[in-house]
N, C-alpha and C positions, 0 to 999 in steps of 0.2 A: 452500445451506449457511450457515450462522451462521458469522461468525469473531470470535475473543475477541481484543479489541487491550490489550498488556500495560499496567501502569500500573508504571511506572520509579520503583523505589524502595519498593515493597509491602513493608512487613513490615521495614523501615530507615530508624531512626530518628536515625543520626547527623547530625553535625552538617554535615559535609562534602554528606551527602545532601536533608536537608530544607532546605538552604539554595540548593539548585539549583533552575536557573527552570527545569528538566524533572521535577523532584518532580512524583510523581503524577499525570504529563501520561502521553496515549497516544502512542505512536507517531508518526513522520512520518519525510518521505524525507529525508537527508543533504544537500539542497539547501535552495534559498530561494528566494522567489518576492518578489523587492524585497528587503525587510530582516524581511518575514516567514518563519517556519517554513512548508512546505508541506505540506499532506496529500499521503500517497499515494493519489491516486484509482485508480491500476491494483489497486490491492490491494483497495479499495472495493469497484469493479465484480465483485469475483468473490463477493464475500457477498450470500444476501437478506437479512443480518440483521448488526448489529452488535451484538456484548457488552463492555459497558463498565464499569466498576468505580463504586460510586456515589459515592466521592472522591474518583475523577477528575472527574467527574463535575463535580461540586460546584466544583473546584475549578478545572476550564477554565472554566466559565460567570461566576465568581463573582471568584477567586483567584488568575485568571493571569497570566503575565507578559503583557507586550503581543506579544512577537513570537509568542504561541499565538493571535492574532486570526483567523487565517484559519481556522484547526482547530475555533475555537468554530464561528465560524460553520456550518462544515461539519456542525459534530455535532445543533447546534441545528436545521437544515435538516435532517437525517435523522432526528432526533425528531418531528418535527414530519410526517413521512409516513409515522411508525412503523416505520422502520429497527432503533430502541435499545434496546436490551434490558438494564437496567439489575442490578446484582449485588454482593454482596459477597466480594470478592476473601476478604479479611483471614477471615472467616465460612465460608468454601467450604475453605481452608484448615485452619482446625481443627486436629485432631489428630495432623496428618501435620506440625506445626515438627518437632517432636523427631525422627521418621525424617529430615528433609530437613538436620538440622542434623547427623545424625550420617554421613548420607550425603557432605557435605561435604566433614566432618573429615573421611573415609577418602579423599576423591578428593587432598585436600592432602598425602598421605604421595609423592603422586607427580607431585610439582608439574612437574618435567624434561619430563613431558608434554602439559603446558599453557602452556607459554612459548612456542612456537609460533603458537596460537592465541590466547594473550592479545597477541602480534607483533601477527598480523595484525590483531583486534580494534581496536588501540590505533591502527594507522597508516590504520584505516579514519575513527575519529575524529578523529582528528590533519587530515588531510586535510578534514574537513570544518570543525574548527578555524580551517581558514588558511582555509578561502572566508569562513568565517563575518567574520575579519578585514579580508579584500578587501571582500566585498559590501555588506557591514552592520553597517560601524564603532558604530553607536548597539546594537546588539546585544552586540557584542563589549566595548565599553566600559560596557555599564548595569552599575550596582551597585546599593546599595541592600539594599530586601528579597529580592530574588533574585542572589547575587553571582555572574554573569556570569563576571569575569575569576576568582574565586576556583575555581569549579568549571574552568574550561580551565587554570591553573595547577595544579590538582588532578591533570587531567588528565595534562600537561606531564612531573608527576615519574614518574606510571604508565609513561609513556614509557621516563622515562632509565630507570628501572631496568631494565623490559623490554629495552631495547638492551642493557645493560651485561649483562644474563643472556644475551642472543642470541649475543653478542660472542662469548662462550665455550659455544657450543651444546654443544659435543662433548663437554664436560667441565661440564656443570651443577651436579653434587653439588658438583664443589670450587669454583664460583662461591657457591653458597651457605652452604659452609664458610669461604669466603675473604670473606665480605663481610657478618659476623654482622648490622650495623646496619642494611644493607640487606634481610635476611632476612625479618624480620618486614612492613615496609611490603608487600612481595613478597606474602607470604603473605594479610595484609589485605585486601590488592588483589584477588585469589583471592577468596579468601573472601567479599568482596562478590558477585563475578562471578559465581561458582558459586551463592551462594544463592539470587541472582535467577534463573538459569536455572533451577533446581531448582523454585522455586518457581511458575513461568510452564508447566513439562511439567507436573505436578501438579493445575493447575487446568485446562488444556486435557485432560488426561486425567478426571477428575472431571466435567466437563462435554461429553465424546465430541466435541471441535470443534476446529481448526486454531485457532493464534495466529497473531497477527501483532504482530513486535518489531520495535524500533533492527537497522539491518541490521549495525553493526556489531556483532553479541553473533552476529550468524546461525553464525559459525564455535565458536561454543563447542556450539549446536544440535546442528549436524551432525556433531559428534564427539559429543554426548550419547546422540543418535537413532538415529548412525551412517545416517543420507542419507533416512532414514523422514519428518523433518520439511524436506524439502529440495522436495518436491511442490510446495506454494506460493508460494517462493520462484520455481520456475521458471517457474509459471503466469505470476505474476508479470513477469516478465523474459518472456517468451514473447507477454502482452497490450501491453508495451509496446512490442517488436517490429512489431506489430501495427500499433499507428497512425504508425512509422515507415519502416513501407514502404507504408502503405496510405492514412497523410494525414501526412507529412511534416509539413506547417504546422500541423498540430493536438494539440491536448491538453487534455485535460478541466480545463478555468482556475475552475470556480469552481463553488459547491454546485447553482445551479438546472440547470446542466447535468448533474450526475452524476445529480441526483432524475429527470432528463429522459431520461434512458437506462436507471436502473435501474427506474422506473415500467413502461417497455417490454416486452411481451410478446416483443419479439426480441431482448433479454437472454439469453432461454435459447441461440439458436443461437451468440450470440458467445461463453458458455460452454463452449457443448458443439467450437468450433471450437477455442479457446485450449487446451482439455483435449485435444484428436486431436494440438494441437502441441507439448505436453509428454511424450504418448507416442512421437510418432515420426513420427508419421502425415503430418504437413503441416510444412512449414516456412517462413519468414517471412521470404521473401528476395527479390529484385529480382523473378526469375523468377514466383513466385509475386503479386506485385505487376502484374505486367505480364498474367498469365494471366487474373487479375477484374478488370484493366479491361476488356479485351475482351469478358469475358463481359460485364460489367456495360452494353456499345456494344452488342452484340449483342441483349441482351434489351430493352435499350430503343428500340434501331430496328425489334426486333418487335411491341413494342408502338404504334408509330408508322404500321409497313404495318396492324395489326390495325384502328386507330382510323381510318382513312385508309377502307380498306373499308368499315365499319363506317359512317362517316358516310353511304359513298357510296350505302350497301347502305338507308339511312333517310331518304334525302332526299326521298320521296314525301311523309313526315309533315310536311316546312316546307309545305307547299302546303298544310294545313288554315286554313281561316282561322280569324282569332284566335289560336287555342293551339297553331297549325304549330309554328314555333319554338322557345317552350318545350318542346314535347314532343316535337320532336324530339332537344334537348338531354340533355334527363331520363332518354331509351330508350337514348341513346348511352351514357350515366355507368352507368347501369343494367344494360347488356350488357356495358365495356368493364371494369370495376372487376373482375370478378372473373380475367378476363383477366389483368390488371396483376399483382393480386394473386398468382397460382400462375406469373409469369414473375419477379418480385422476391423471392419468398416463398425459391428456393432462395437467395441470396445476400442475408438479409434482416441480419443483423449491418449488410453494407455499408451501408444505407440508413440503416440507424439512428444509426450515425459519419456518416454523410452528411446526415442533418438534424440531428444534434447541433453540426456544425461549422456549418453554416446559423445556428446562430444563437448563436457564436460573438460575434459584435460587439457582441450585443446584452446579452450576459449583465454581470452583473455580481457584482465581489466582496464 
């Protein structure tokens, strides 16, 4: 499947917004990798294809902040093995503003139902605020052309008000009659929120493909979608599962390793495994961990008695002279590979995290 990675801030030209060093950037996880932004490579692995906006575009390779370093890289390495599928958002768009604007306005007559979700939204970023403060003070303190501290103080007052509306859940209307000055910022705030999501269902719908956003916007989604765009998310959250009961120490660190796996013909099965565990089918726990080691001890000590035979079963061919040796080598490889193959083939995802982490050491960012 393709997936469309949103571009933050489409279609919002304030001042508050194009002065953020997430303007027009895609996506990434609510973490850091040092004092960089990280891609989500779980999210990666589940597309053969990315779609990306040609202003983001532009403007990760050309115009970014510094802490979108690693993401260029990222994207520049999937262009480059024809991953990127390049588009315009703004153009795709079209003549659906005016629906999406009016759609807005009518969601704002009932704001009482979005203070929740704007809650959660707000403390999802907030949280990632205060790491950003802990982990990557040169992040959190850059100013300049992209003002850092202005967009998190931005952020800050989204907060109070939010709280100050939570405060008084039970009674919303008269928090917002009782606090005219506050109303409008309120509403503003909305108003951003909802157009961006509007406008990110709109082109994933126009283009028949899953998105991939800021996880903290995922709760305005899943009341949009009501649980319909929540699939991915869980994949999501289900492949990362994955490599924490299956390679604890491991994590896909850096672009030549994700090209390294998504290149891979046994990509299909670690798909088609993470999708049996979003349905129900399998789940991703100690037990399940402990189940494909064994098989994984098992089939390779089969492989071991097979080869062991196998040599024994050809050791008349060393005794040629001259070419005994090699050819007896070359009959062995030649008999025991396909062997190998249809004993690995069923647990072949493993193998493929298993030579991914192999080389590991050697990758770089």
């Amino acid at each position: 499947m393709e997936l469309l990675l949103t571009s933050f801030g489409e279609g919002d030209e304030s001042h508050a917004v194009v002065t953020n060093p997430f303007y027009r950037m895609p996506p990434t996880m609510l973490a850091l990798r040092g004092r960089y932004l990280q891609p989500d490579y779980a999210a990666l692995l589940l597309a053969d294809a990315v779609v990306l906006d040609e202003a983001s575009y532009d403007r990760l390779l050309h115009r970014r902040h510094w802490s979108y370093n690693i993401v260029a890289k990222t994207v520049r390495t999937l262009e480059a093995e024809g991953f990127i599928r390049l588009t315009n958002y703004g153009q795709l768009i079209g003549d659906q503003e005016e629906t999406i604007k009016a759609d807005v306005e009518h969601e704002l007559n009932s704001i009482r139902e979005w203070l929740p979700i704007l809650a959660v939204a707000v403390e999802r970023w907030s949280a990632f605020v205060e790491l950003t403060r802990m982990q990557s003070p040169a992040l959190f303190l850059s100013d300049g052309d992209f003002s850092v501290r202005a967009a998190l103080a931005h952020v800050s007052k989204i907060a109070q008000v939010t709280k100050d509306a939570q405060a008084t859940k039970d009674t919303p209307d008269l928090y917002i009659r009782s606090w005219p000055r506050q109303t409008p910022q309120l509403v503003d705030v909305l108003r951003a929120y909802l157009t961006y999501v509007h406008r990110n269902i709109a082109l994933s719908r126009q283009l028949r493909i899953p998105f991939y956003d800021w996880y903290d916007y995922q709760p305005f989604y899943e009341r949009k979608l009501r649980g319909s765009g929540k699939r991915l998310h869980d994949q999501m959250d289900d492949i990362r599962k994955l490599f924490e009961v299956s390679f604890p120490e491991f994590a896909v660190r850096s672009p030549r390793q994700l090209i390294k796996i998504l290149t891979d013909r046994r990509i299909v099965e670690l798909r088609e495994l993470v999708a049996s565990a979003t349905r129900g089918d399998v789940q991703f726990d100690s037990d399940f961990a402990k189940r494909i080691l064994f098989e994984v001890l098992a089939r390779e000590q089969s492989i071991n008695r097979y080869r062991s035979i196998l040599s024994y079963a050809l050791l008349p061919l060393g005794f040629i002279p001259r070419f005994g040796t090699p050819l007896q080598k070359a009959a062995e490889e030649a008999i025991a590979r396909p062997y190998e193959h249809t004993q690995r083939s069923v647990i072949s995802w493993f193998y493929l995290l298993s030579e991914a982490r192999e080389g590991e050491n050697t990758s770089t960012v």
